[in-house]
N, C-alpha and C positions, 0 to 999 in steps of 0.2 A: 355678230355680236351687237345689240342695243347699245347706244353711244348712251353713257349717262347722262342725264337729266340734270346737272347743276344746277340750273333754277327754282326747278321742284324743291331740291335740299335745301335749298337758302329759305324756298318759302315754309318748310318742314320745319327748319329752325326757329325762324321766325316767329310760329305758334309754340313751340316749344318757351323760346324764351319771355314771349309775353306771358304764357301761364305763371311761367318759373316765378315773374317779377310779380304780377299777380298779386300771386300768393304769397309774398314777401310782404309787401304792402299790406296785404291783410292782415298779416302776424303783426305789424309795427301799430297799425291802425287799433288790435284789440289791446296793446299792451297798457298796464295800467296807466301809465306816464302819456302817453297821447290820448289825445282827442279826437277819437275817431271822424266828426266832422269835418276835420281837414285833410282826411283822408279820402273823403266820401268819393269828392268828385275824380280823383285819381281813380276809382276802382271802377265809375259809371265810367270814364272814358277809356280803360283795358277792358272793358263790354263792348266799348264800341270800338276798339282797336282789332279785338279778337274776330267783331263779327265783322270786318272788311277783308281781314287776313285768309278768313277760309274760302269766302266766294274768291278769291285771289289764289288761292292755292291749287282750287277747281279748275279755274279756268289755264293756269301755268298746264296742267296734268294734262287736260284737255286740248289743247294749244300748243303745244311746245316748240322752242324756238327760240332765235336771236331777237327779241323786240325791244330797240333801245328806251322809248320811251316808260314800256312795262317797267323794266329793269329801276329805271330812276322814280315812277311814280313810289312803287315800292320801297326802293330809299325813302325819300320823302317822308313814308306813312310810316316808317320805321322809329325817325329821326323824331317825329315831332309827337308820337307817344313816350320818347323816352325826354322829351324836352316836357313836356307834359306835366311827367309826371316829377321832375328834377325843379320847375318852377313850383309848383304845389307845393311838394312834399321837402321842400327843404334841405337838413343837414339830415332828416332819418331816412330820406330817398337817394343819399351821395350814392348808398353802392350800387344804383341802377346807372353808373356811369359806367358799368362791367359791361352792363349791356350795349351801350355805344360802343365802347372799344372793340364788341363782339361782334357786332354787326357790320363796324367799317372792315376789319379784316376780313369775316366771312366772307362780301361783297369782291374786296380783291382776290385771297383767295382762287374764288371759285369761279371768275368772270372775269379774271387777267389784272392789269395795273392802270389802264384806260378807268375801270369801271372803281378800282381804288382811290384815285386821284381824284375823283367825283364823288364819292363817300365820303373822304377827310374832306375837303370845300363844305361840303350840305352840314356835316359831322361840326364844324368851327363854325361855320352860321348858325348853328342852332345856341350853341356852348354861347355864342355871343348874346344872343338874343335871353336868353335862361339869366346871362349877370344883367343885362339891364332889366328884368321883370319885377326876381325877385331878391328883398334887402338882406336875405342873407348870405347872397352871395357878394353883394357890395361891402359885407363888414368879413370879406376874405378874400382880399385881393391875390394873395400870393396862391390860398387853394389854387384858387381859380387860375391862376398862370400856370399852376401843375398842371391843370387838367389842360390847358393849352399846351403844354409843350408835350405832353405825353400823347394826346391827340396828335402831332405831327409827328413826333419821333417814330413813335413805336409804328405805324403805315408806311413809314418812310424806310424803316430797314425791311419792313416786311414788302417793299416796293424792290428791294436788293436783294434782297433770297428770290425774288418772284424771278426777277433778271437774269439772276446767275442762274434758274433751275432753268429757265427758259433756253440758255442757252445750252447749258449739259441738255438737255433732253433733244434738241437739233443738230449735235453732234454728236447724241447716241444713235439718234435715226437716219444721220445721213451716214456712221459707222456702219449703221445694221443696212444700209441697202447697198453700201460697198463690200462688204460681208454677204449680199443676197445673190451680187453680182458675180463675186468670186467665184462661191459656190457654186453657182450655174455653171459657169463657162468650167471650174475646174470638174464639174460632174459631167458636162459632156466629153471633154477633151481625154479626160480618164477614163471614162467607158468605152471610148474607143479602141486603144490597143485592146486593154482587154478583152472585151471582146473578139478582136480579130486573131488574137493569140490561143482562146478558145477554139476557134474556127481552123486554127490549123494545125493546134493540135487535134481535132477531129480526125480533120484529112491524113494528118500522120500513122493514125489509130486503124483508118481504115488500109491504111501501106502496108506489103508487105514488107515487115521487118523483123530482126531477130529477136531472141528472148531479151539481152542488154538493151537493145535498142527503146523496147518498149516499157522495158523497167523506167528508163529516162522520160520519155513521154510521160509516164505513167505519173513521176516525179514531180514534170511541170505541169502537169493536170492539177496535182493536189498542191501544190505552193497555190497555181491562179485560183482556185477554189478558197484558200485563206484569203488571200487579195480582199477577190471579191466580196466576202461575207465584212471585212473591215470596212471594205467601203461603203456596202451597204447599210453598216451599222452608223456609221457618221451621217450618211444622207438622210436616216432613220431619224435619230437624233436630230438635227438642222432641219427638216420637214415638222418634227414634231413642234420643236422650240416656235417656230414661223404663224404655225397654227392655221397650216393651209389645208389643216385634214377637215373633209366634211365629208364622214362616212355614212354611204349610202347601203341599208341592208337589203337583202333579198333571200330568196329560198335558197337554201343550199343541203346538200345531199352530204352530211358528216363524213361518211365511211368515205367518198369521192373525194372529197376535201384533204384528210389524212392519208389517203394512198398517194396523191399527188406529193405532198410532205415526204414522205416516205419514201419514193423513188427519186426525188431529187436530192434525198442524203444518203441515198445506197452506197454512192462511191464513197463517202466522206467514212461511212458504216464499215466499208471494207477496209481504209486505211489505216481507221483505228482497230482495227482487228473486232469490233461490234457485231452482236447479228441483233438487228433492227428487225422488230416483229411489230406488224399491228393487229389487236383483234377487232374482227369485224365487228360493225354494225346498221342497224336500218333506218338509223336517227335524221331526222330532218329539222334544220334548224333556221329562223331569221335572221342574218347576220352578214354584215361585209366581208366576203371570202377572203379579200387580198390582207386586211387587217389582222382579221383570225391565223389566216398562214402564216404572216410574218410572227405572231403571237410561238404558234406549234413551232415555226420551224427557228428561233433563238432559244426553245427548251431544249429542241434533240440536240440542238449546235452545242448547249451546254452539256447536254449528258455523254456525247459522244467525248467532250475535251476531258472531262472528269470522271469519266467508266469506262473508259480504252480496255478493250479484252473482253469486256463485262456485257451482259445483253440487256440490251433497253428494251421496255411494251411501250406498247401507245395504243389507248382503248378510252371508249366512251361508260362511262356508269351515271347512273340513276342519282341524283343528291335533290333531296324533298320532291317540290314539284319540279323539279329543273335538272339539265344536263350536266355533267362534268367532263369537262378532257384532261386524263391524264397521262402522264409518263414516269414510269418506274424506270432506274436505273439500280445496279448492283453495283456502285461506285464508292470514292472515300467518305462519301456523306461531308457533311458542313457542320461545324459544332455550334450548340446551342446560342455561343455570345454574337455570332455572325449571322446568324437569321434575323433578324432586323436591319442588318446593314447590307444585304445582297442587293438591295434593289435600289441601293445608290448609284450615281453615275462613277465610273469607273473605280469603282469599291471591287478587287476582286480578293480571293479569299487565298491566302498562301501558303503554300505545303514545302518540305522539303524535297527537291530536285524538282520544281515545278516550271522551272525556267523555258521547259520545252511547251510550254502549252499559251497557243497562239490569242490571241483577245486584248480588248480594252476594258473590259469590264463595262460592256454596255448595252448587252444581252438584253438581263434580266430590267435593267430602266426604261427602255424599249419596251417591253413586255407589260408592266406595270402602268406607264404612261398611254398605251393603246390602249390597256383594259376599260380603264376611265375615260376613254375615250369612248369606248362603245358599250358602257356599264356590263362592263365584266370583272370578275375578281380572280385575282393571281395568289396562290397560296402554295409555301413550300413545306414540308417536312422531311427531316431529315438525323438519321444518326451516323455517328463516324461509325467508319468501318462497315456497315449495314446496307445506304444508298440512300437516296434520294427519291421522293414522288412531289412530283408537280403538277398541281392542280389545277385550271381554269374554270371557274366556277361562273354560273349566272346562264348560261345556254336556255333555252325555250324550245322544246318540241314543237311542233306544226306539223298539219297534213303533210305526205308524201306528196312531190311536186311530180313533176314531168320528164321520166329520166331522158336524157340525152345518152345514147347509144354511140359509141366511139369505137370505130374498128384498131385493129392494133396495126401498130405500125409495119407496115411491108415496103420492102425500100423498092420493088419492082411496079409498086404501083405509080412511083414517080417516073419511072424510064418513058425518056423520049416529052417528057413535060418542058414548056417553052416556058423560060425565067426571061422576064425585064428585070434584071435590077441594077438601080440606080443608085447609087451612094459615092460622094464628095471622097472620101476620104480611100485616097489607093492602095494602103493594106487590107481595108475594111471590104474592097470591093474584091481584092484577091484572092482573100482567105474566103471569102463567100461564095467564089463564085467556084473555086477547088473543089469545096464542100459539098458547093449542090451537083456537080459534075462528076465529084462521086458517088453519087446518091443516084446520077443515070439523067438528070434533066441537063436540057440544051438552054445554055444562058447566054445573054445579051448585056454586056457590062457595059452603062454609062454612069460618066463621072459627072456627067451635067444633065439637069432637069428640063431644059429649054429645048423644043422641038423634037421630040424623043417619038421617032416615029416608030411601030415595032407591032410585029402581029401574034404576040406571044396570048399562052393561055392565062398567065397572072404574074402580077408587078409586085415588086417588092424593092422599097424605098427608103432611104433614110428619110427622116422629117426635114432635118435642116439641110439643105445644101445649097447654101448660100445668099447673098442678097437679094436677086432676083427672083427666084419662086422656092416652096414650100414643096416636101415630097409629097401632101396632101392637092398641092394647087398643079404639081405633076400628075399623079395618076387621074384629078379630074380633068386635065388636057386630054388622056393616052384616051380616056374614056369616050367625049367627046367629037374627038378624033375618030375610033372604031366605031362608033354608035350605038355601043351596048354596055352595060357597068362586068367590064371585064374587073374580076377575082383580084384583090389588093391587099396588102399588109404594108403596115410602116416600122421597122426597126428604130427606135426611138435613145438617144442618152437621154435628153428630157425629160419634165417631168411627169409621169403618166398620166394622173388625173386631169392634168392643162390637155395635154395630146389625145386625148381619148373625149374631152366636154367638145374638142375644135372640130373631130373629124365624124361624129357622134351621129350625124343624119347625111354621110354617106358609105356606109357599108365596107368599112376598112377595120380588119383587124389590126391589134396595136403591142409590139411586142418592145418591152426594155430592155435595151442593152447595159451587161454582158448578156444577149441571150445564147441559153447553151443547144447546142444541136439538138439533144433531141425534144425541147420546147419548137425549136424552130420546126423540125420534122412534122409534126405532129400537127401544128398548123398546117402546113404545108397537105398533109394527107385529109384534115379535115375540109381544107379547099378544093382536092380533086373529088371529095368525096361529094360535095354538094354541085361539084360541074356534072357527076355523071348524074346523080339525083335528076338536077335538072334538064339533061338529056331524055333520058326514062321518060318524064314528065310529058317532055314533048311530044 
């Protein structure tokens, strides 16, 4: 974001107000009752006040910057056309003392209380010099103490607002980075069980157990599944407000996009008794995927909480030149007065016996807040009893890209694969490492990233594990060490786009935790998939 320009504005005004007075001056000067001659030389020296002001304006625009001496010349020239034109012009030129009082506070204002405090001084020199000049201000002594005393008052409380905002605003920011810091640590420290709790209900899934048993699993699967989505709707929310999003678009394969949406809320689809359908399509769009996904997948999150039973689509249509993603739902629909209010933050809409349906109402602000984010438009419509469609609008065709080819996951393509993984935290390394030992690989569990010797086919690492080294600055040891860039991933609570800009030019995939099994799988197949590639190769 471009740091504003304060100086520019002051000098912006600046022109402004000379016009303004100007032209006030010339109204006094035609009026019958003056004698425009006494006016004259006031109006040739706001000719020549204007034309110093612009070349100063240029060069502010040009130049920008702290330059104290600029700063006060510009006082100065400020100061001694409005003394100018107050000696001249007399008692018909008083109300150009607006403009003094305008210009001392603009100065504080917009350049702090240093630069106020050197306005009111220049501001009372000049007021002094204006009563000795001219006799009518000698035959109004007391005016003239007004305009002294109102020249220091009024700078002076506005010297006190400047103070106290100065302060509230250093203990909003050092609030908001104790609030940045919370956040962090409570997003990593949080994503860890859960995650690990993911990981072993996996391992549990794949047990033989009985029908009860796996009702239960099946239980804490979908409780950690609401978890999760709350939390990631808070981190949503707290990433957005921060304004650390700067999204980067790229080709993306629509239909590819919404399948992946789609099997990640299968389960959520089966719990609420849904069938989740998507219709195909061959759309190729420019667009940050991660963005877009989170967009699709807090609509189905919606429709799944509000059309239980009822079967949702999720398909692409044609709108003018441009694409739409929508999703139908056969749900209670939202009545007409609450369609303007959904997309507040934690506005949610309330039915009777609603008490079971899990959220903070922060879906749909999330959805809204990214749109504009990536000039996209969120549009709902809706009748009670009938359902709901959700619209994404703004999408762009593009040529068909490069598809990438993804075999489907075979769990015997992992058997006998050698795992490094490295992770600080001892559930996190348990539940991992169960996981991958049921999936058939041989793992190597270290809880420390220092001297991790290991002749495995690929590393898989937490980011943080501790003071001493980064699971980025571990696998470029392991690498090192072997003499070849052995196959890496970093299991991340952090934040992705920081983790993925740091490790960016060395060939580490980057996945965030809670990640669910079969994200992790998948990676995991796409990296024996390119060891044998480049076996073949050889």
């Amino acid at each position: 974001m471009t740091e504003k320009n304060s100086e520019l504005d002051q000098a912006t005004l600046r022109l402004t107000v000379s016009t303004c007075a100007s032209m006030y001056i010339f109204i006094v000067a035609c009026l019958p009752s003056s004698n425009f001659a006494t006016y004259a030389p006031i109006l040739w020296y706001m000719a020549f006040f204007i034309s110093v002001a612009v070349p100063l304006r240029m060069l502010i625009k040009r130049r920008p910057g702290h330059f104290f001496w600029r700063r006060i010349f510009a006082m100065f020239h400020d100061y001694a056309g409005i003394s100018f034109a107050l000696c001249v012009g007399g008692e018909g030129a008083l109300p150009v003392y607006a403009a003094l009082l305008w210009v001392t506070l603009g100065n504080g204002m917009r350049f702090g209380s240093q630069y106020l405090a050197w306005a009111t001084m220049i501001a009372l020199s000049m007021l002094v010099v204006v009563f000795w000049i001219n006799p009518f201000w000698h035959s109004q002594p007391y005016m003239f103490l007004m305009l002294m005393v109102t020249t220091i008052v009024v700078p002076a409380y506005a010297h006190i607002l400047l103070k106290r905002t100065r302060i509230a605003s250093e203990e909003a920011i050092a609030a908001n980075q104790e609030k940045s810091r919370f956040l962090a640590q409570a997003s990593h420290d949080l994503r860890q069980p859960i995650h690990s709790i993911g990981l072993f209900t996996a391992c549990l899934r794949d047990a033989r157990l009985g029908r009860e048993e796996l009702r239960l699993v099946d239980n804490i699967d979908r409780s950690l599944h609401t978890v999760s989505q709350l939390f990631r709707s808070i981190l949503d929310i707290y990433t957005l407000d921060n304004g650390q999003l700067e999204p980067q678009s790229e080709p993306v394969n629509l239909n590819a996009l919404l399948q992946d949406v789609i099997k990640q809320n299968q389960e959520a689809a089966r719990w609420a008794g849904v069938e989740l359908r998507l219709r195909p399509c061959q759309h190729w769009v420019n667009v940050n995927p991660g963005l877009l996904s989170t967009m699709v997948q807090n609509l189905i999150s919606n429709a799944l909480k509000y059309a239980a039973g009822q079967p949702v689509l999720v398909g692409v249509r044609r709108h003018g030149k441009g694409l739409s993603i929508v999703i139908y739902d056969k749900g209670r629909g939202i009545a007409a007065e609450h369609l303007p209010e959904v997309f507040k933050e934690f506005y949610r809409v309330r039915h009777a016996r609603d008490k079971d349906v899990e959220g903070l109402g922060l879906g749909l602000s999330i959805v809204r807040r990214i749109g504009e984010l990536i000039d996209l438009q969120v549009r709902l419509d809706s009748r009670v009893d009938h359902g709901t469609c959700a619209t994404i609008h703004g999408l762009q065709a593009i040529a068909p890209g490069q598809e990438i080819v993804r075999q489907a996951p075979v769990q015997s393509r992992l058997q006998g694969l050698r795992v490094c993984l490295v992770e600080d935290d001892a559930s996190v390394l348990m539940a991992t490492s169960a996981l991958l030992e049921k999936w058939g690989c041989e793992v190597e569990g270290h809880s420390d990233g220092l001297n991790v010797i290991t002749e495995c086919d690929i590393i898989i690492a937490d980011y943080d594990l501790g003071t001493q080294i980064s699971g980025a600055e571990c696998i470029a040891a392991i690498r090192e060490r072997r003499g070849w860039d052995v196959p890496a991933m970093i299991m991340t609570g952090h934040e992705m786009a920081r983790i993925r800009a740091l490790v960016a030019d060395q060939d580490i995939s980057v996945l965030a935790k809670p990640v669910r099994p079969p994200e992790l799988r998948a990676v995991l197949l796409e990296q024996v998939k390119a060891m044998e590639d480049a076996r073949l190769a050889v």
